[in-house]
C-alpha positions in Angstrom: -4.6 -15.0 76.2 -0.9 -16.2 74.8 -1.0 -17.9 71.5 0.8 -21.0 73.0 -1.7 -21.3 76.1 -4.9 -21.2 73.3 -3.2 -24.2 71.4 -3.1 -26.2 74.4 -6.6 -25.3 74.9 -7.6 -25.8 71.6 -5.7 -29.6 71.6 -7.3 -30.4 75.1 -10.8 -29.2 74.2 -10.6 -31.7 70.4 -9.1 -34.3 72.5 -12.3 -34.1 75.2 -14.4 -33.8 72.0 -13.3 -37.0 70.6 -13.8 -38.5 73.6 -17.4 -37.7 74.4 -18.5 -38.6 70.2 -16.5 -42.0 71.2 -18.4 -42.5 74.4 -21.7 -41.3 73.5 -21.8 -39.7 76.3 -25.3 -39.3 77.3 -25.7 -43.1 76.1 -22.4 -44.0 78.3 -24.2 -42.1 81.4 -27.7 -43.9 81.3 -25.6 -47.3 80.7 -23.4 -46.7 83.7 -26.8 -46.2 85.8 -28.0 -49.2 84.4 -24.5 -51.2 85.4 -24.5 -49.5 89.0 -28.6 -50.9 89.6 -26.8 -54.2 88.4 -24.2 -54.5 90.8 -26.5 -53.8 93.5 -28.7 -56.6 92.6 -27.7 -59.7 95.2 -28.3 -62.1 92.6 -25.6 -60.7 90.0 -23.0 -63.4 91.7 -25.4 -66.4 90.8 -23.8 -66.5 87.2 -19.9 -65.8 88.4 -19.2 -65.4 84.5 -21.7 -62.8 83.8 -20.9 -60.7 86.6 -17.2 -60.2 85.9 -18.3 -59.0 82.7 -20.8 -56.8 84.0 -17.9 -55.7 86.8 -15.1 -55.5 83.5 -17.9 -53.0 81.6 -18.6 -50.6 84.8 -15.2 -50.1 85.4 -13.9 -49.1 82.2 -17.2 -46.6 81.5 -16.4 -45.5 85.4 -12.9 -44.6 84.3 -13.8 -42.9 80.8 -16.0 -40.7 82.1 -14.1 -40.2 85.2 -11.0 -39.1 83.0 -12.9 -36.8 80.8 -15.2 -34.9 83.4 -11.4 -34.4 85.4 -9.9 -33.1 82.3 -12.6 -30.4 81.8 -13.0 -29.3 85.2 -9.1 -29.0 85.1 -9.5 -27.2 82.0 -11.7 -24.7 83.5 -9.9 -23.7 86.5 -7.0 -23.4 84.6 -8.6 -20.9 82.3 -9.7 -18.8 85.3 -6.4 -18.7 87.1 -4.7 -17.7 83.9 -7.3 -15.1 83.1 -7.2 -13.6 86.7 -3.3 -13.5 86.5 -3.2 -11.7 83.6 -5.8 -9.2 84.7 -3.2 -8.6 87.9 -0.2 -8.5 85.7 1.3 -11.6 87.0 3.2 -13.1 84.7 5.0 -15.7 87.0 1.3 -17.1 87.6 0.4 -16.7 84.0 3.7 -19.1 83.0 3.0 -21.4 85.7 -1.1 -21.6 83.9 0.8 -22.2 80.9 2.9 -25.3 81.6 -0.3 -26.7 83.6 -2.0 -26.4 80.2 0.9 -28.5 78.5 1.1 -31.0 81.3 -2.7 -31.5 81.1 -2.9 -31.6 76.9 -0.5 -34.2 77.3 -2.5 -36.0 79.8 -5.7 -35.6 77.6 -3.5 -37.5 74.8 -3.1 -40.6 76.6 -6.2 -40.4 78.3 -7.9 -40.1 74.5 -5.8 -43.2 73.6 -6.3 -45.3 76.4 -10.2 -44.6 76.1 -10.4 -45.3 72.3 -9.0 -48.5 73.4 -12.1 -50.1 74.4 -12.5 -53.0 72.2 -13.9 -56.6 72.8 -9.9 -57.3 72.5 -8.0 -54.6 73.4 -6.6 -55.4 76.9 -5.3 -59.1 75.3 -2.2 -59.8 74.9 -1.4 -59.7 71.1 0.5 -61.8 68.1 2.6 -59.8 65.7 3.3 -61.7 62.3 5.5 -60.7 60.0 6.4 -62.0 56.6 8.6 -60.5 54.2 7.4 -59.8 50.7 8.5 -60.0 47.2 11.9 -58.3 47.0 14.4 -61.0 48.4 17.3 -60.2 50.6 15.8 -56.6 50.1 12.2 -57.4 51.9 13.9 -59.8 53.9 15.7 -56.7 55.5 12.7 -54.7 55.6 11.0 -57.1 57.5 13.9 -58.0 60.0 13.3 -54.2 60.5 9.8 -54.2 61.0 10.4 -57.1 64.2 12.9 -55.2 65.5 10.7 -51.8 65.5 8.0 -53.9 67.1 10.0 -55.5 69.7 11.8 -52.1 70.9 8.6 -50.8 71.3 7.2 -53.2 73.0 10.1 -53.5 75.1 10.2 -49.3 75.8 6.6 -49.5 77.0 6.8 -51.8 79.4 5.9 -55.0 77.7 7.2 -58.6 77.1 7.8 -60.3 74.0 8.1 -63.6 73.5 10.0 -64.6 69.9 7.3 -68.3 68.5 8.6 -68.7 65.1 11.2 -67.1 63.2 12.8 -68.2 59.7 16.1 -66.0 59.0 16.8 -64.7 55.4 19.7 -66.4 53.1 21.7 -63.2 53.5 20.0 -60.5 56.0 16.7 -60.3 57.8 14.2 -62.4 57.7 11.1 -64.6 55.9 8.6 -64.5 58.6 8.5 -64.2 62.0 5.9 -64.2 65.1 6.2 -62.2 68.4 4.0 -62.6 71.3 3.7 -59.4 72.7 2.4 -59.7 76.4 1.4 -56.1 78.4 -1.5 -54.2 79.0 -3.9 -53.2 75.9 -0.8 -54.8 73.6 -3.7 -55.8 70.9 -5.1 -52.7 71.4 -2.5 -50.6 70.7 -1.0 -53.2 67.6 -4.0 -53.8 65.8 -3.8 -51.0 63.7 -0.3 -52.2 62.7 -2.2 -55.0 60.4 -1.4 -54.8 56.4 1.2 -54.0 54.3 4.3 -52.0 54.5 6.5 -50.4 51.8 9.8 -49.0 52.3 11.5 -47.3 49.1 15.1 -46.1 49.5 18.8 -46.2 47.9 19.2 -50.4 48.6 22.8 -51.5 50.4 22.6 -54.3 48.9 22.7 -52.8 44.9 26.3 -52.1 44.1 24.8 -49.6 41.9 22.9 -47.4 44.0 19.6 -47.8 42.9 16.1 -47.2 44.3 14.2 -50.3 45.8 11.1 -50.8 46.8 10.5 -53.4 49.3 7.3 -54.7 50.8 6.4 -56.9 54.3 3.1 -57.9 55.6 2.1 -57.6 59.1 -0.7 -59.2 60.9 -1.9 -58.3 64.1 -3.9 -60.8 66.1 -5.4 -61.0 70.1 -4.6 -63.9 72.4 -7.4 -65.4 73.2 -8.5 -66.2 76.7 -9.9 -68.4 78.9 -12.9 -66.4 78.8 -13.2 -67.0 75.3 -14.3 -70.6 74.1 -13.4 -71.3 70.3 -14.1 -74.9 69.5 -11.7 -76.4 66.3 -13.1 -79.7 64.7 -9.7 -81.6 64.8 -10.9 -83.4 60.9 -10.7 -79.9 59.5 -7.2 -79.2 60.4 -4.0 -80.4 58.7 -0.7 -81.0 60.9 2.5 -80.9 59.3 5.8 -81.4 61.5 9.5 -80.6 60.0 13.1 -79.7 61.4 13.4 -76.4 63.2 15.6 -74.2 61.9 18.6 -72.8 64.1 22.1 -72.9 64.8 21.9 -76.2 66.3 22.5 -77.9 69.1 19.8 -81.1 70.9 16.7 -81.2 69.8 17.2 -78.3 67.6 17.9 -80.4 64.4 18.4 -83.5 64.7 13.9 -84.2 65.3 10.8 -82.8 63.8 10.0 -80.4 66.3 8.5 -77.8 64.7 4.4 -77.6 63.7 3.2 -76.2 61.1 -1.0 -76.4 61.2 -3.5 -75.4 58.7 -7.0 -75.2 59.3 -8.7 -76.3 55.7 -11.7 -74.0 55.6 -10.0 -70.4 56.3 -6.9 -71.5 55.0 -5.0 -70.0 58.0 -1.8 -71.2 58.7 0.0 -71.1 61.9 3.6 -72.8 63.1 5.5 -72.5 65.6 9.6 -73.8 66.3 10.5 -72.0 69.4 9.8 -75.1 71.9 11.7 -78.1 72.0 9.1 -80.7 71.9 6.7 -81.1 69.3 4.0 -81.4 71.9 4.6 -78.3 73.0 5.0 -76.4 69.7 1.6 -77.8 69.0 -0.2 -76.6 71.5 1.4 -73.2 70.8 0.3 -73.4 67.5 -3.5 -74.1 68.7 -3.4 -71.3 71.0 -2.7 -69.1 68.0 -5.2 -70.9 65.6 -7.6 -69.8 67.7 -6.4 -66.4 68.2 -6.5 -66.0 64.2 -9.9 -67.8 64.1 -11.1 -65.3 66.8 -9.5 -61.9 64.6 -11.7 -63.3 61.8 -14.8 -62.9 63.9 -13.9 -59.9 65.1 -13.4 -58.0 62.0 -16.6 -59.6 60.6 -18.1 -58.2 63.7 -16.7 -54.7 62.6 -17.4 -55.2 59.1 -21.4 -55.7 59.6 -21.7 -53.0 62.4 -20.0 -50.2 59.5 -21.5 -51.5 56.4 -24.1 -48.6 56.9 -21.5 -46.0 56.7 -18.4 -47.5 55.5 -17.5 -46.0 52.1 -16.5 -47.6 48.9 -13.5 -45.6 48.2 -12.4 -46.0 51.8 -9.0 -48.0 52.0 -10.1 -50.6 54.7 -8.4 -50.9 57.7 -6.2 -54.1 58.2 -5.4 -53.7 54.0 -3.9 -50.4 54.1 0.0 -49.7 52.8 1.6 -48.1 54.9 4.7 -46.3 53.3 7.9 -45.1 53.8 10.7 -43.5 51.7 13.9 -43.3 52.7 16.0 -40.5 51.5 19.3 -39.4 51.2 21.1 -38.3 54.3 18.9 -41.3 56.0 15.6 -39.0 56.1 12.5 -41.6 56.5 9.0 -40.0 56.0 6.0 -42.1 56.8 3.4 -41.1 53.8 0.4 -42.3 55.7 1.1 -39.7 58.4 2.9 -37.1 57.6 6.2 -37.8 60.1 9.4 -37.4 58.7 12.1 -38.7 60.8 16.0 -38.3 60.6 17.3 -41.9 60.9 15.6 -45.0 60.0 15.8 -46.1 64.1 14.1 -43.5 64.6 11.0 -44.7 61.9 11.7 -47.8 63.7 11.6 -46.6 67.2 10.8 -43.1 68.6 7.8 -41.9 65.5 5.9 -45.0 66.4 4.0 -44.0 69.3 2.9 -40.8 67.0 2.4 -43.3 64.2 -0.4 -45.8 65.8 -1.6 -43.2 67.8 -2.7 -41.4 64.3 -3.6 -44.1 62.8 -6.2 -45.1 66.0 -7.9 -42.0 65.8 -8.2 -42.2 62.0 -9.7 -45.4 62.8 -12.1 -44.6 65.2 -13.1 -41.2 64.1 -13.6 -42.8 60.6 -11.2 -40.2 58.4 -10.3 -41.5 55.0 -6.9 -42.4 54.9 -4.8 -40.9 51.7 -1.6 -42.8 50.8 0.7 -41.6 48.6 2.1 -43.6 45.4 5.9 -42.9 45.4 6.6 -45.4 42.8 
């Protein structure tokens, strides 16, 4: 068999792999049996609540292992028609096998994605915060690039983003910003985005040419829900209100618009400026004080079900750096992953599908991640 038709085999059959360890698939199996006896129970629709979950559980298992039985079967009769062709000499039939492999390693890609995506979370919309870091005007950029890279992406993949806060840099870029990314499994495909970035290259900004190293933090939280009650004791919260900033105009600064709240135990602290009235900024700011309030239960959720396995000298996940260098002739490499990339747009715009992807599967799959110290 060609070399180029085994590497699609060999990338379809570690992607179906993957998929089953994910699942556990014989555990996945008896659990979709025990859904399907559930749904034929009349009484399931006495507790409306408890049945959409049930409902919400059975499809995506349904779908998982829908996805990965097609995949193989595909797989298979691929094999054979390629195998038969090449017995016959037919090398028209044995290219057309071929590019059915490619097509259907691509499609075992995103169907390996979309399944690892199968968190408490994953299908809510999601809050992307950035905040430069130390550095001034230089980590002000850094960042400014960072909420552009989001938004493009966001944008390219058929999602919506809504700008809630944003406080510009005295000379480029910004301090912090929030985006509200809206789409299907946005947290899902962002969370892995959370912790700290470092960009080292040649700075604009130095009329001397020299090497920079600029950080930006990013944190990556779900929208929470309807279906998700988090109650907020009102004495433990402290509500600040000041001007918004912007380039003017009525009720931009001339009233104290904008909310800053801080909720006294966690020490979390949201804001928001992007709504004219205060009332409104405040409720915005609620809504994400409780999606950072929820994050924090999830990840303690995560914490206690890997303490058995988790390692010490494992970099955890939401803490990680992720690093880039940018080199002369505008060559940006992500360290983390390996991709090298031939304009910083492109870092910031094309190599991040392949980035979060890797770094999904590193997180599921639980692979140390090794990050290497350019300083």
């Amino acid at each position: 068999m060609r070399a180029e038709a085994q590497a699609h085999i060999d990338q379809i059959n570690a992607a179906t792999a993957l998929l089953r360890r994910f699942l556990d698939w014989d555990r996945a199996l008896r659990r979709l049996e025990e859904l399907n006896a559930r749904v034929e129970d009349p009484t399931l629709w006495d507790d409306p609540k408890g049945a959409q979950e049930v409902m919400r559980e059975r499809r995506r298992l349904e779908e998982a292992i829908a996805a990965t039985r097609k995949i193989e079967t595909e797989l298979t009769d691929t094999v054979e028609l390629i195998e038969m062709a090449e017995a016959e000499g037919d090398e028209g039939l044995v290219d057309d096998g071929v590019a059915s492999l490619a097509d259907l390693a691509e499609r075992a890609e995103r169907d390996k994605v979309a399944a690892l995506l199968a968190g408490e979370a994953d299908a809510n919309n999601s809050y992307v915060e950035v905040n430069s870091g130390a550095g001034g005007t230089e980590s002000n950029d850094w960042a400014g690039m960072l909420q552009r890279m989001y938004s493009r992406w966001a944008e390219r993949h058929g999602m919506k983003v809504e700008l809630i806060d944003h406080h510009a840099g005295e000379q480029a870029g910004i301090k912090s910003a929030t985006l509200l990314v809206k789409g299907e499994n946005a947290y899902g495909n962002l969370k892995t985005e959370s912790g700290v970035h470092r960009l080292v290259r040649i700075s604009p900004y130095d009329s001397s040419a020299r090497r920079h190293t600029s950080f930006a933090s990013v944190w990556v939280y779900p929208e929470v829900d309807d279906d998700i009650d988090i109650e907020i004791n009102e004495s433990e919260l402290r509500i600040d209100t000041y001007r918004a900033s912007g380039a003017g105009g009525q009720h931009v600064n001339t009233t104290d618009s904008a909310v800053r709240i801080t909720h006294i135990p966690t020490n979390i602290v949201v804001q928001c400026q992007n709504q004219r009235s205060q009332h409104k900024n405040r409720a915005e700011a609620m809504k994400q004080l409780k999606a950072r309030l929820y994050e924090v239960e999830l990840q303690k959720r995560e914490a206690e079900a890997n303490a058995s396995a988790a390692a010490k000298t494992d970099i955890g996940w939401g803490h990680q750096i992720r690093s880039y260098v940018l080199q002369p002739y505008q060559l940006v490499k992500d360290l983390r992953t390996g991709v090298t990339s031939t304009a910083p747009s492109d870092v910031l715009d094309g190599d991040l599908d392949r980035f979060m992807a890797a770094a999904l599967s590193q997180r599921v799959t639980g692979e140390k991640v090794e990050v290497e110290d350019v300083d």
